[in-house]
Legacy VTK file of the C-alpha trace (Angstrom):
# vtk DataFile Version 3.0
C-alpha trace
ASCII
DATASET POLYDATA
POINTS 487 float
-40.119 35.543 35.987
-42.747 32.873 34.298
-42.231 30.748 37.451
-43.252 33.045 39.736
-46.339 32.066 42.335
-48.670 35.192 41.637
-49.339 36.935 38.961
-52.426 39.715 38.154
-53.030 42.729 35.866
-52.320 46.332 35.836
-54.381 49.407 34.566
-52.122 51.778 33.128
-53.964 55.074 32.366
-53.038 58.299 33.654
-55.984 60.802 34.939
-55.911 62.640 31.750
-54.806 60.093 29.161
-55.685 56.451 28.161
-52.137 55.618 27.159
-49.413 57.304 29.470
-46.011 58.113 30.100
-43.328 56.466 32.272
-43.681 59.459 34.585
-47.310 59.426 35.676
-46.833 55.548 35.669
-44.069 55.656 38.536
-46.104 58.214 40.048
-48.459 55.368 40.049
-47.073 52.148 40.985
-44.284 53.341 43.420
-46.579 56.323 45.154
-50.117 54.941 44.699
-51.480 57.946 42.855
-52.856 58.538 39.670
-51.900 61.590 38.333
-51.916 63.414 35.057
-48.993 63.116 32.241
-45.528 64.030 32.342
-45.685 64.530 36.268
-44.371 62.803 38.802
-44.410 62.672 42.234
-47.380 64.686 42.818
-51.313 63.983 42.302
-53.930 64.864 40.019
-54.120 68.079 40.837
-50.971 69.103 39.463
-51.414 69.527 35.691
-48.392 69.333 33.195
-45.892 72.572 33.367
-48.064 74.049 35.798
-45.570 74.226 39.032
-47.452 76.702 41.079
-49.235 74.423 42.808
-46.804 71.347 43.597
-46.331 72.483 47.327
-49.394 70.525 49.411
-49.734 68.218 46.676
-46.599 65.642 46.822
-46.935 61.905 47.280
-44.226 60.306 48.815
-42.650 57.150 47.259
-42.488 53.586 49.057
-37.864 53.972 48.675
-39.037 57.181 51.038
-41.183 55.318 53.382
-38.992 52.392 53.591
-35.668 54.801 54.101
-38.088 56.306 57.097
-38.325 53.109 58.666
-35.080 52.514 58.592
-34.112 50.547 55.904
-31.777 50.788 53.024
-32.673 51.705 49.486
-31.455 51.394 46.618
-32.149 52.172 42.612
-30.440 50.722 39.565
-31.237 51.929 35.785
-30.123 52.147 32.431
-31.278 54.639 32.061
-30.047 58.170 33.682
-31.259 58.787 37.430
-33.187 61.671 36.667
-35.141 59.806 33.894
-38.897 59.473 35.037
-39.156 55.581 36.602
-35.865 56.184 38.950
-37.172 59.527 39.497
-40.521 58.366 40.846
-38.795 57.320 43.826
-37.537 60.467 45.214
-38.634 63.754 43.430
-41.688 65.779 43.019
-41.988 67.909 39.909
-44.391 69.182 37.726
-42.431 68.410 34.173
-40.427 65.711 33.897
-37.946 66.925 31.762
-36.863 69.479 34.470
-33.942 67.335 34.750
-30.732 70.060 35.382
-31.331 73.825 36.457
-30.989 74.939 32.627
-34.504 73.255 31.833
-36.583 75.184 33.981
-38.048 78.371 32.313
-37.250 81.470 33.452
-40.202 82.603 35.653
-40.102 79.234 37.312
-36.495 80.174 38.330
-35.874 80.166 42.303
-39.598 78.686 42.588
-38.870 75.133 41.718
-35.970 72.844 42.066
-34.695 70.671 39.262
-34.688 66.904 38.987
-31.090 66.601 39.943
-30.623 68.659 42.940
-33.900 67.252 43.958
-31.853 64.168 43.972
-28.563 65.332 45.678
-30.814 66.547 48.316
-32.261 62.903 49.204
-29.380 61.292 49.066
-29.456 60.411 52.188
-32.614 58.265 51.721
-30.523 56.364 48.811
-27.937 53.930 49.762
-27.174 52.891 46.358
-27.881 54.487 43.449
-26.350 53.656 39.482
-27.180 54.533 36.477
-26.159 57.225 33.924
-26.937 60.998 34.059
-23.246 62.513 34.591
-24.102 65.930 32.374
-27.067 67.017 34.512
-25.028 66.634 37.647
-21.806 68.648 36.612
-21.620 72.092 35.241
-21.011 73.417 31.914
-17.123 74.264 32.772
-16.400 70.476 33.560
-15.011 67.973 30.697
-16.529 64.718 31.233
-14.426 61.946 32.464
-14.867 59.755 29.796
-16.067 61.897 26.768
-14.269 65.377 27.248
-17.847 66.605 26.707
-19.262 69.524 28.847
-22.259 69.606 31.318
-24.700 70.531 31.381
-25.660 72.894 34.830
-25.755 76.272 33.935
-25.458 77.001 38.256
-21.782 76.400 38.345
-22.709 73.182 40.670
-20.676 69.766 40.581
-23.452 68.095 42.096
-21.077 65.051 41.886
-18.923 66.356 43.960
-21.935 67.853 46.367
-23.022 64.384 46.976
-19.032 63.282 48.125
-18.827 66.131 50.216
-22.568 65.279 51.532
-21.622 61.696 52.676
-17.399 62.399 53.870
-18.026 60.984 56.705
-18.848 57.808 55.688
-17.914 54.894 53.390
-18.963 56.065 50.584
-17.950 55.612 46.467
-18.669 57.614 43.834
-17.672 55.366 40.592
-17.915 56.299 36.863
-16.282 53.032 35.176
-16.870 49.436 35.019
-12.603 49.432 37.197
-14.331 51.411 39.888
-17.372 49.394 39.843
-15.582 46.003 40.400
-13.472 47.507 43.378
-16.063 48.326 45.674
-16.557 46.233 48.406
-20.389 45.568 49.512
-19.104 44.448 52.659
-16.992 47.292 53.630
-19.572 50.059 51.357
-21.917 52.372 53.193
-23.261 54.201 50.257
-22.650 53.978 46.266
-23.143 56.115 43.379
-22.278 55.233 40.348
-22.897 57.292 37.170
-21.417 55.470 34.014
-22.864 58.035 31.053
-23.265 61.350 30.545
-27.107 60.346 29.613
-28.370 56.566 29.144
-26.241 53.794 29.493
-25.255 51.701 26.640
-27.824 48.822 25.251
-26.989 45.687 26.380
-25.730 44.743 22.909
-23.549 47.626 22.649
-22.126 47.275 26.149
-18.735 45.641 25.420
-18.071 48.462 23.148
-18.122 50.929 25.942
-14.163 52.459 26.419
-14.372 53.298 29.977
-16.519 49.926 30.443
-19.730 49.699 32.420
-21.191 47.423 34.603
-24.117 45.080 32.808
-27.602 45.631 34.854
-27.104 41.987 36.454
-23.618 43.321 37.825
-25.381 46.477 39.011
-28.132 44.428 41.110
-25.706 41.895 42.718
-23.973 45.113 44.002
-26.860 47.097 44.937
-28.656 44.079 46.921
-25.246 42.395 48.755
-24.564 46.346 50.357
-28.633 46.815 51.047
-28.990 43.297 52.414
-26.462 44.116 55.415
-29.280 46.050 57.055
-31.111 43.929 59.521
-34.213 45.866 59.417
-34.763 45.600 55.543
-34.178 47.083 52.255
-36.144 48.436 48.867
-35.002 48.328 45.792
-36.008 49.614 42.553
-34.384 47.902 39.398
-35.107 49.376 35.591
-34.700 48.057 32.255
-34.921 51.308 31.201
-33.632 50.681 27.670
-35.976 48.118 26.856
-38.676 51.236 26.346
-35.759 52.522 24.309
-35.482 50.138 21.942
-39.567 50.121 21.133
-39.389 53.899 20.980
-36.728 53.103 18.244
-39.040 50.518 16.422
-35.559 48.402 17.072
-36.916 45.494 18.441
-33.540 43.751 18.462
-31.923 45.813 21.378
-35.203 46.221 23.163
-35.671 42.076 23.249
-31.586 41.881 24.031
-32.247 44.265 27.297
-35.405 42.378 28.054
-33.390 39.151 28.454
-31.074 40.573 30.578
-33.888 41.605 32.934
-34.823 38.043 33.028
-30.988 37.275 34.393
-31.802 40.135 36.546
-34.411 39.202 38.595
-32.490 35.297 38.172
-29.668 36.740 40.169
-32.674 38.362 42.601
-34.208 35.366 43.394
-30.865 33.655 44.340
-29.266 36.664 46.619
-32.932 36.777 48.798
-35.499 34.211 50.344
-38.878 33.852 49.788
-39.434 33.785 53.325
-38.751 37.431 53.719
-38.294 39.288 50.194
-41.250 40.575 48.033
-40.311 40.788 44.409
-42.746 42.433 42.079
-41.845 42.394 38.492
-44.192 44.797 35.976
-43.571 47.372 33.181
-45.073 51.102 33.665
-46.694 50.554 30.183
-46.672 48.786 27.140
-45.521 49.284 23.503
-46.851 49.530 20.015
-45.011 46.085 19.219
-46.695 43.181 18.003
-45.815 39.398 16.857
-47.881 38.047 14.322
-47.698 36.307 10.848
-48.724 32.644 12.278
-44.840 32.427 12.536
-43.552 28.842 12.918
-42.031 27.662 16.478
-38.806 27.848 16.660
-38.336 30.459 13.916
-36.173 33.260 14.875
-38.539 35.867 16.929
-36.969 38.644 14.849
-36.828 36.716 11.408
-39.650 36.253 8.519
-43.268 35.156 8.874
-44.082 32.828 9.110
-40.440 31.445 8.849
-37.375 32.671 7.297
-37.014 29.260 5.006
-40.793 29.780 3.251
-41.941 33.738 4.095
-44.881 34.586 3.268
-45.879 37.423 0.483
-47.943 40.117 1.615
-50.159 42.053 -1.183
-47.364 43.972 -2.676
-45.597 40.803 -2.978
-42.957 41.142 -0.647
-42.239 39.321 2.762
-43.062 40.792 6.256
-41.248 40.330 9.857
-43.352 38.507 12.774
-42.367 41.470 14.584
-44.089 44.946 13.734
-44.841 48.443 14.724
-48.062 50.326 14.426
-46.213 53.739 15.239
-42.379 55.191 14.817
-39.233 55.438 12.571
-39.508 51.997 10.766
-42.387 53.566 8.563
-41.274 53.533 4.995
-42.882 55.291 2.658
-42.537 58.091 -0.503
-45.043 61.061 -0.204
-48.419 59.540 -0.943
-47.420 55.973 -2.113
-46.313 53.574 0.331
-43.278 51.493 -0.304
-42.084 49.132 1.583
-38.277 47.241 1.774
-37.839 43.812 0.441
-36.463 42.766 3.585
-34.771 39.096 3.826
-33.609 37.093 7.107
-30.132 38.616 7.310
-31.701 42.303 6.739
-33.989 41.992 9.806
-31.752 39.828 11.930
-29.257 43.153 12.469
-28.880 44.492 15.922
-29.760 48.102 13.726
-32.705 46.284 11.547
-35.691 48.551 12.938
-39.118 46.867 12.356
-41.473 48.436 9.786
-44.405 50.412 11.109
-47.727 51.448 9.879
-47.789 54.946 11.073
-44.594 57.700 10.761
-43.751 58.438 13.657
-39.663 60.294 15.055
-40.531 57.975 18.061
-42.859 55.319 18.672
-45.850 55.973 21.110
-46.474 54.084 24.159
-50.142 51.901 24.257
-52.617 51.469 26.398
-52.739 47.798 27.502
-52.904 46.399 30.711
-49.130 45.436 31.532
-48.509 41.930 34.016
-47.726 42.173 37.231
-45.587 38.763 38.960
-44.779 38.176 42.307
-42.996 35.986 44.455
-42.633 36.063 48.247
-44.449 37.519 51.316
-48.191 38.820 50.131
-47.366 37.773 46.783
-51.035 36.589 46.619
-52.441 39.963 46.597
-51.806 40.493 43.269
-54.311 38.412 41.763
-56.660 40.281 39.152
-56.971 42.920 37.585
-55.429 46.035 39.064
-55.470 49.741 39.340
-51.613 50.473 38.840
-51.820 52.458 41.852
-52.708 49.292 44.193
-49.336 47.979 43.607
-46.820 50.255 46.105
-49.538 49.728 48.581
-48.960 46.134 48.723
-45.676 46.476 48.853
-45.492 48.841 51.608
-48.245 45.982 53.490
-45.767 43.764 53.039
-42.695 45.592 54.405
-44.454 47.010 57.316
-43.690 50.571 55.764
-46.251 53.926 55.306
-49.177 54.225 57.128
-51.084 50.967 57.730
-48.498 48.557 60.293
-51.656 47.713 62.371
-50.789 44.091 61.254
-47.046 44.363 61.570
-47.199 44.365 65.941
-49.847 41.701 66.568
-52.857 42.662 64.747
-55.100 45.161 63.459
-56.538 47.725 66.142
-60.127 46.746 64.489
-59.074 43.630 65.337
-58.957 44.282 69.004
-61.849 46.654 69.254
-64.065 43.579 68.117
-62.506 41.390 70.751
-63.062 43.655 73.699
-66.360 44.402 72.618
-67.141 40.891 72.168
-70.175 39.539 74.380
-69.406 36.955 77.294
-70.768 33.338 76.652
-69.753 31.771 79.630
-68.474 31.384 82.667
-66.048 28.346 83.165
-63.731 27.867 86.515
-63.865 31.595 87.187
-62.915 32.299 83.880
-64.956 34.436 81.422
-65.530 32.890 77.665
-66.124 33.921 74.693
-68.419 31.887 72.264
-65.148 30.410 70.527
-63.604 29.558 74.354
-66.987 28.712 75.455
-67.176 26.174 72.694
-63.471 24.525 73.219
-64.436 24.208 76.821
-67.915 22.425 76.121
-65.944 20.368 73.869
-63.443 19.701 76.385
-66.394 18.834 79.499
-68.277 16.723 76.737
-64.555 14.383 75.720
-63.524 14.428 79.943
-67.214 13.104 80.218
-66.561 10.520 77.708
-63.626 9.150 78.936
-65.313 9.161 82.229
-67.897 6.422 80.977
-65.785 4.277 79.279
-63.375 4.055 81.813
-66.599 3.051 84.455
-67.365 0.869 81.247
-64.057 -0.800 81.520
-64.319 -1.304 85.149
-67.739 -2.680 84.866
-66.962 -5.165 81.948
-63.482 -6.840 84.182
-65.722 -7.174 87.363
-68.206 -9.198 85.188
-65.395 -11.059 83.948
-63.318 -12.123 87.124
-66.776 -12.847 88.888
-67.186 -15.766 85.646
-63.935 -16.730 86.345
-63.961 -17.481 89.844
-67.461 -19.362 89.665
-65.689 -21.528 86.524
-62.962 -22.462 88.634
-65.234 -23.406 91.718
-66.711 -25.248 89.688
-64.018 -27.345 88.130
-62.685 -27.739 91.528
-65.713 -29.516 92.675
-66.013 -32.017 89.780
-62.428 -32.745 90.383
-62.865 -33.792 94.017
-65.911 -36.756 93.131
-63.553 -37.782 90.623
-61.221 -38.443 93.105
LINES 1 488
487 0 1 2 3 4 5 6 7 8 9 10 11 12 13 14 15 16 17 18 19 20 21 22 23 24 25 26 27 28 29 30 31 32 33 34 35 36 37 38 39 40 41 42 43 44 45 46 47 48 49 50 51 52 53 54 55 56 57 58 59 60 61 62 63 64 65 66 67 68 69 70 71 72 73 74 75 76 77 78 79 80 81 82 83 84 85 86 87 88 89 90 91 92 93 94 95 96 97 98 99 100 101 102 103 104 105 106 107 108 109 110 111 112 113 114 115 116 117 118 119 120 121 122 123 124 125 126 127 128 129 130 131 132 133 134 135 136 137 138 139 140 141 142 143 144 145 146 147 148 149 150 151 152 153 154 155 156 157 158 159 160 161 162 163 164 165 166 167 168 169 170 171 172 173 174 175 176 177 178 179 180 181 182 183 184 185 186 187 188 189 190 191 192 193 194 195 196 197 198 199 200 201 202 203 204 205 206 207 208 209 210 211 212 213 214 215 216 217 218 219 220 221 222 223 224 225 226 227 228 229 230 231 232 233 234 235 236 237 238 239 240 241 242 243 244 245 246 247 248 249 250 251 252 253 254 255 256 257 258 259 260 261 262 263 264 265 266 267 268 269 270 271 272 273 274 275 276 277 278 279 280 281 282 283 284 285 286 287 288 289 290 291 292 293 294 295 296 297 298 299 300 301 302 303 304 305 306 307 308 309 310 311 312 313 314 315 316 317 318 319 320 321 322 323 324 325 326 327 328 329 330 331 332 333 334 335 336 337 338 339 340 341 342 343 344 345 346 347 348 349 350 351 352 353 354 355 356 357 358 359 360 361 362 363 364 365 366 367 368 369 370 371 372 373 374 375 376 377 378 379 380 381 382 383 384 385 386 387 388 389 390 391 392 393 394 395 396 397 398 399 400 401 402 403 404 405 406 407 408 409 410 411 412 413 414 415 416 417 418 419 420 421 422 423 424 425 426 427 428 429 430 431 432 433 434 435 436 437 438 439 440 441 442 443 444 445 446 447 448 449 450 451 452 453 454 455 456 457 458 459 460 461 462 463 464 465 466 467 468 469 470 471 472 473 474 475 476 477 478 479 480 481 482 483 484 485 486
């Protein structure tokens, strides 16, 4: 991603918080609204829990203006479907946790619909869709096809099976296992859903212990983009790392760095399936992370090791070494009541793919922070991301450069302000009939002023050989003459 063309800033705050969730964030940077926390799909004036007013107040997603053009669309996560980045793309909720019919409270029941069915009933908008989630699509009487655990529904639904009775009459796969996965055919593949957990997906790291197997997020892509790339008019695609914020969350900076790596392949294999001549890709996070690398740690030193190298650490105050990497929030605190003790880790300790970083504050889960996150692009309109950014700006790019949503002035030969200034554009001049305007009327002054030219040197020309064969034919008179007295 470091050698892509463009690259700007994004403002991540929310309309009621400086530091925000991944919710409001989607909200932001795949609608193009700011909104308030824990929301998603819907603007500012929908406040957290507060449903009664999400009618009127929706924002649509740039997957739903791109499926309305007539393009194919696709979303691949780690995390579960319903979680709140994939869900930005399709639902409209005032809670994000409203993820299965058993989550909504009681007098909310019948008035709003949860995350999932919300899901099952877009479907057709989503060509492609993987990830994990199983539970909150089957009900409470069905044993999980990998874990003989229950779902979740309390509505009796198999919204599983919903969606395969949705789309019968065409190609389409439902797949739960990394067997099913490989099978599927882009070429021959209308639509694809694949659901590999009941909840997340494994880490990265812990992938190959998986029973069933499941497909790594580089596998998913490939998939997604070779059946989304068969449609001539275009395709979006939304692609999450969603266990990256896990790991942070977890103060386990290990697994989140692993997953982050694999992102990297990601949008790798991206870049090699599309052109730059016709695909956008915009790489950015929803937020950042408490995280943060310090210690004056040596190059080449193991990011996760000892600061400011694993072969001479340095002793902090209470004479014991510290990591490069640290926390300021979350479950690596250590600590006993009102004096602070901290592990003598060592190289080995915080090289484990458990080790979780130490943190100032104890915290059950790490917070989110407030920084501006990057944004990179590469491709068509790739230079409009080149400051600093409202988050919200970004989806409206996007949908500028995919001729999707509301402004396509400049997608069939110009804007119409464009051609209001032309018509009303006053006459210069009149040339051979023809009526100019000042930049015509220049090009044809131009064009009078270079024929005019030519004009005179050509006389020039003609003037010059004249002079010349007149000479010539007195010289040779001439020589003539003195011949003849010779003679």
């Amino acid at each position: 991603m470091d050698k892509f063309a463009h690259s700007g800033l994004s403002k991540t705050y929310s309309v009621d918080n400086d530091v925000s969730d991944s919710a409001v964030t989607a909200t932001a940077y795949l609608c193009g609204a700011k909104a308030n926390l824990g929301t998603i799909g819907v603007n500012g004036k929908v406040l957290r829990g507060e449903c009664g007013n999400v009618a009127g107040n929706e924002v649509n997603s740039i997957l739903m203006d791109s499926a309305a053009q007539g393009k194919s669309t696709g979303i691949v996560t780690t995390a579960y479907l319903l979680h709140a980045t994939p869900a930005g793309t399709y639902a409209h909720t005032c809670e994000r946790g409203y993820n299965d019919d058993t989550d909504i409270p009681p007098d909310m029941v019948g008035k709003i619909t949860d995350i999932t069915q919300q899901f099952v009933d877009q479907s057709e908008n989503i060509t492609v869709a993987l990830g994990g989630g199983r539970k909150y699509f089957r009900p409470n009487s069905f044993l999980d096809e990998e874990y003989s655990t229950p779902g979740s529904r309390g509505d009796g639904q198999d919204l599983i099976q919903f969606w395969q009775d949705k789309h019968a009459d065409e190609k389409a796969h439902y797949v739960w296992n990394q067997t099913a996965f490989d099978a599927i055919d882009p070429v021959t593949t209308d639509r694809l859903l694949g659901v590999f957990e009941p909840s997340h997906m494994q880490y990265e790291t812990d992938r190959a212990e998986d029973g069933a197997g499941e497909p790594s997020l580089v596998e998913m892509t490939d998939k997604a983009i070779r059946i989304l790339q068969k449609n001539s008019k275009g395709f979006f695609l939304l692609v999450e790392s969603g266990r990256i914020d896990h790991g942070h969350h977890a103060n386990n900076a290990y697994r989140a760095l692993t997953d982050f790596a694999m992102f990297d392949d990601v949008i790798q294999r991206a870049l090699e399936l599309t052109s730059e001549s016709d695909t956008l890709l915009v790489v950015t996070a929803d937020h950042s992370h408490t995280l943060s690398m310090g210690g004056y740690s040596d190059r080449g030193n193991p990011i996760t090791g000892l600061a400011p190298s694993n072969d001479d650490p340095e002793m902090a105050m209470d004479d014991k070494p510290y990591s490069t990497l640290l926390y300021s929030t979350g479950p690596g605190y250590q600590g006993d009541g009102d004096r602070k003790i901290r592990e003598n880790i060592t190289a080995e300790i915080t090289a484990a793919k458990d080790y979780k970083q130490q943190s100032a504050i104890p915290k059950s889960s790490a917070t989110h922070a407030g920084e501006d996150v990057s944004i990179k692009a590469n491709g068509p309109m790739a230079h409009l991301f080149h400051g600093i950014h409202e988050q919200s700006y970004i989806p409206y790019i996007m949908r500028y450069a995919s001729c999707v949503g509301e402004n396509q002035d400049h997608c069939h030969g110009g804007s119409n302000i464009e051609k209001e200034e032309t018509e009303e554009e006053e006459i210069a001049a009149e040339f051979l009939g023809m009526n100019l305007d000042h930049e015509h009327a220049s090009i044809a002054l131009y064009a009078q002023f270079y024929i005019l030219l030519t004009i005179v040197f050509l006389i020039g020309i003609t003037c010059a050989k004249a002079s010349t064969f007149s000479r010539s034919r007195k010289s040779s008179t001439q020589r003539n003459t003195y011949a003849t007295s010779m003679n």
